[in-house]
DSSP file (Angstrom, degrees, kcal/mol; ACC not computed):
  #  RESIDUE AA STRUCTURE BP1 BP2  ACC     N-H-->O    O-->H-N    N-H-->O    O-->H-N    TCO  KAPPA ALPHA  PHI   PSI    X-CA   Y-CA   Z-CA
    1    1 A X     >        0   0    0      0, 0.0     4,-2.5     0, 0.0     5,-0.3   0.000 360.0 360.0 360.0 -56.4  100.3   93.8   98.7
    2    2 A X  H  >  +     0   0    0      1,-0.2     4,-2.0     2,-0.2     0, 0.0   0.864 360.0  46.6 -44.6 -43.6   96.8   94.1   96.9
    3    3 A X  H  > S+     0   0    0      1,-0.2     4,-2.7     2,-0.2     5,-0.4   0.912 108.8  51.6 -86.2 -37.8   98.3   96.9   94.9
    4    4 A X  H  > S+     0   0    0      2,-0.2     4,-1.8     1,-0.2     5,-0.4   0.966 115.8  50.0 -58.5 -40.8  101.9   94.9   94.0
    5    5 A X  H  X S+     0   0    0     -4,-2.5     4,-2.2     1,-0.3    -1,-0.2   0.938 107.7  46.2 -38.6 -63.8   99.4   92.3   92.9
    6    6 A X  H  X S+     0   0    0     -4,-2.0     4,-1.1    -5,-0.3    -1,-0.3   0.920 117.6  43.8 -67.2 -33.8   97.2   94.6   90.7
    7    7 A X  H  < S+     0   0    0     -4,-2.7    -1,-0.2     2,-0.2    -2,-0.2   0.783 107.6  58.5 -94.3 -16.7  100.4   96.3   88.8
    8    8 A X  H >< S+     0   0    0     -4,-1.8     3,-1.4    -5,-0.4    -1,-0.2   0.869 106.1  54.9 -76.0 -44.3  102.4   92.7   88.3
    9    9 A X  H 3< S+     0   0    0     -4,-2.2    -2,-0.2    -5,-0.4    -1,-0.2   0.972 115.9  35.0 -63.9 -37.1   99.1   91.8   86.4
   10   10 A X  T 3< S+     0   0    0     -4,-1.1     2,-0.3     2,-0.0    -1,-0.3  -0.178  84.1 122.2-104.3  60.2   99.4   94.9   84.1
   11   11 A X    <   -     0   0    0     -3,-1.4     6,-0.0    -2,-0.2     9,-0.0  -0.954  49.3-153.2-130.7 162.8  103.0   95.3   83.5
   12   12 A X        +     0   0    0     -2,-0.3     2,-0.3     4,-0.0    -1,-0.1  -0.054  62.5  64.4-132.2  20.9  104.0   95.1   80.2
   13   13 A X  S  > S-     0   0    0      1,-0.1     4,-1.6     2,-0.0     5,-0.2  -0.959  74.0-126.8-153.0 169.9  107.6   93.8   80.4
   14   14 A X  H  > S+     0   0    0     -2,-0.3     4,-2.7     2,-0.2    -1,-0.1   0.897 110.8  61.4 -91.3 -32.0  109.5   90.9   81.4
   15   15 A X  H >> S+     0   0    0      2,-0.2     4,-1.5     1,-0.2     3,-0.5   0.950 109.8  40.5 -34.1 -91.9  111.7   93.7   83.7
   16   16 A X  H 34 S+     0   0    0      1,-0.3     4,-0.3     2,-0.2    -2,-0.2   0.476 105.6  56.7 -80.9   1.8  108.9   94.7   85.7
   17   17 A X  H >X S+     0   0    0     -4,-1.6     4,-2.9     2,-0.2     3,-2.2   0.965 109.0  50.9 -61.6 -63.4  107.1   91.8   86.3
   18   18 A X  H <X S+     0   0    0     -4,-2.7     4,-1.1    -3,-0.5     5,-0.4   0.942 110.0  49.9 -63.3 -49.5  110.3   90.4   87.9
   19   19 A X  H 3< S+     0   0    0     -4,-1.5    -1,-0.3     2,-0.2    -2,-0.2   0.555 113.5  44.6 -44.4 -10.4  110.6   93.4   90.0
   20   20 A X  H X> S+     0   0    0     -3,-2.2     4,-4.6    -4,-0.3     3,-1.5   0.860 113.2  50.2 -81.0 -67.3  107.0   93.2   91.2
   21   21 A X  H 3X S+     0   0    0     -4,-2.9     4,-1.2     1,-0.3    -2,-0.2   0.612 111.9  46.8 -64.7  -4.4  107.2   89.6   91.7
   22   22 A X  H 3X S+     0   0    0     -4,-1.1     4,-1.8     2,-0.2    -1,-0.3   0.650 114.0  51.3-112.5 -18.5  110.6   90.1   93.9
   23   23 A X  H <> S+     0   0    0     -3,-1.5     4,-2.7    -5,-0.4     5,-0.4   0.835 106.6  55.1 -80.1 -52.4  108.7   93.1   95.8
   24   24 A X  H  X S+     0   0    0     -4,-4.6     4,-1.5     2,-0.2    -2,-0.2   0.990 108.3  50.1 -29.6 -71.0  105.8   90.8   96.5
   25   25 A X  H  X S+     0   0    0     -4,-1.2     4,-2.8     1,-0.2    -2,-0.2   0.720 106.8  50.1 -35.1 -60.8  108.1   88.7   97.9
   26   26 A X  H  X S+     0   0    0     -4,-1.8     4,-1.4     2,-0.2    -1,-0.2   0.975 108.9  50.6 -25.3 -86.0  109.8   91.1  100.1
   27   27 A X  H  X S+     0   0    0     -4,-2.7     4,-1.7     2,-0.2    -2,-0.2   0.675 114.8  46.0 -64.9  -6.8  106.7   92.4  101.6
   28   28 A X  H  X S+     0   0    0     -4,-1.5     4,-1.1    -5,-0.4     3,-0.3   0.946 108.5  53.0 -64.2 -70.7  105.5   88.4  102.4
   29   29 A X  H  X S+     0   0    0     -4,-2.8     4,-1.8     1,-0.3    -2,-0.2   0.631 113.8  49.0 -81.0 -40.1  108.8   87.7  103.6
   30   30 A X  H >X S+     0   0    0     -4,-1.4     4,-2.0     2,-0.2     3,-0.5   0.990 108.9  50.4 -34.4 -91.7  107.8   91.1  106.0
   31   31 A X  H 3X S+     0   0    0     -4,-1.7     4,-2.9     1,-0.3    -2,-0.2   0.767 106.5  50.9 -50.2 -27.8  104.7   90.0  107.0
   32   32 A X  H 3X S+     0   0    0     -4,-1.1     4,-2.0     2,-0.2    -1,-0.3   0.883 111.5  50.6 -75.6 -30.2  105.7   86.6  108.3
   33   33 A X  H <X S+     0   0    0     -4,-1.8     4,-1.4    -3,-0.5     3,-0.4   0.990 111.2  45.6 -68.8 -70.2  108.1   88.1  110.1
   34   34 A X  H >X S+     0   0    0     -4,-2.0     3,-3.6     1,-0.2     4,-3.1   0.903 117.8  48.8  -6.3 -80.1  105.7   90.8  111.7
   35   35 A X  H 3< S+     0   0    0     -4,-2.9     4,-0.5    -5,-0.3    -1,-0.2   0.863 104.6  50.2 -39.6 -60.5  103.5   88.2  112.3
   36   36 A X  H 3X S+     0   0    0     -4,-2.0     4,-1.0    -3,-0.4    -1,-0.3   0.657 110.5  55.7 -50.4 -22.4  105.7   85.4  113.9
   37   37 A X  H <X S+     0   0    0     -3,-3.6     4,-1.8    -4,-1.4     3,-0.4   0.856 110.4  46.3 -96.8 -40.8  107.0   88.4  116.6
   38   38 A X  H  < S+     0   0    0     -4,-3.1    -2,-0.2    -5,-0.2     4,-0.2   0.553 108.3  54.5 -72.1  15.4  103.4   88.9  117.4
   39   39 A X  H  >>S+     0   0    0     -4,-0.5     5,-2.7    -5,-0.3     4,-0.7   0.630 114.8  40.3 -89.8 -46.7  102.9   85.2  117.7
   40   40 A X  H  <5S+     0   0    0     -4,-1.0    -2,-0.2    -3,-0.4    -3,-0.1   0.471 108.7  61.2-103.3  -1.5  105.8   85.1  120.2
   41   41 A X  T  <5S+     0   0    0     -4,-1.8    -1,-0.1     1,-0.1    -3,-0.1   0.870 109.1  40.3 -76.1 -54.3  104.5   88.4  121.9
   42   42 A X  T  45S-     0   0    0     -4,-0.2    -2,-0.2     1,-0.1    -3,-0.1   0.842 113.8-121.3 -72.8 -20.3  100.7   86.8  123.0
   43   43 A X  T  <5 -     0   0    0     -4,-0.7    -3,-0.2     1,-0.2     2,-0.1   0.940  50.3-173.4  92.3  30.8  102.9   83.5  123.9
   44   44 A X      < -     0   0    0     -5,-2.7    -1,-0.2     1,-0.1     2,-0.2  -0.495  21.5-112.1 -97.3 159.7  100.7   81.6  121.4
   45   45 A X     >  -     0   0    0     -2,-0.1     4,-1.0     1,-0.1     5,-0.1  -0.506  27.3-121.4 -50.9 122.6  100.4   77.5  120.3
   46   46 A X  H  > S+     0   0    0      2,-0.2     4,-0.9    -2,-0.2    -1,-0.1   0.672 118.8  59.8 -33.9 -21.4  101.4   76.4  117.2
   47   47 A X  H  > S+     0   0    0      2,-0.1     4,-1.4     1,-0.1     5,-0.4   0.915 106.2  46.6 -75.6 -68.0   97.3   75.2  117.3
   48   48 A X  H  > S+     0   0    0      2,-0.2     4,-5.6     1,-0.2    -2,-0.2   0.802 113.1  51.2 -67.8  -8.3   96.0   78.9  117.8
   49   49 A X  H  X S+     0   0    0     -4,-1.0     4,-2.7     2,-0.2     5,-0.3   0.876 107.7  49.8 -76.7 -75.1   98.5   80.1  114.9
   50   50 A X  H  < S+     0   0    0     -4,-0.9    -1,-0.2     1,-0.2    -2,-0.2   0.778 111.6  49.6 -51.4  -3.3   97.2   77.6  112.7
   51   51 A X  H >< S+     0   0    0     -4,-1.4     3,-1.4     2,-0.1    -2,-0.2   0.733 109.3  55.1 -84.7 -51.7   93.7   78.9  113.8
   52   52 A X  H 3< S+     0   0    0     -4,-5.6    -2,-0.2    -5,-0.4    -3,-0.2   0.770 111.1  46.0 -63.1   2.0   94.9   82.4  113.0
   53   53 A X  T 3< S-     0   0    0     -4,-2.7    -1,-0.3     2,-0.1    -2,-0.1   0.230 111.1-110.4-131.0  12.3   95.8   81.5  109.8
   54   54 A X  S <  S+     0   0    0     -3,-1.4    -3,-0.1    -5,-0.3    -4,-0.1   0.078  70.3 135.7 130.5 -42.4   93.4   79.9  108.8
   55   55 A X              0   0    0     -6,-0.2    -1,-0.3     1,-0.2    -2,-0.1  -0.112 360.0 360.0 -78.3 158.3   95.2   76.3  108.7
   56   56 A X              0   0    0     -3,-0.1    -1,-0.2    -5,-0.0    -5,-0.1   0.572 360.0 360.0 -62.2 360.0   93.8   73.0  109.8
């Protein structure tokens, strides 16, 4: 993700910037999912999520 990050900031056309940003995307869309089956693996609270992430 840091790296899709770092090449969307120097790419030099209006092309690969949208492919970056749709690749970003992807790999978010990725991670919440990950995340949310190991959410439902430990059996966790919507309270201890929002502590693992961070949220009030």
């Amino acid at each position: 993700m840091l790296d899709l990050h770092k090449r969307l900031a120097y790419a030099q056309t209006p092309h690969d910037k949208h492919l970056l940003q749709r690749q970003i995307a992807a790999t978010d869309q990725s991670r919440r999912v990950g995340n949310r089956l190991v959410y439902e693996l430990y059996e966790l609270t919507e309270e201890e999520i929002g502590i693992v992430e961070g949220s009030p």
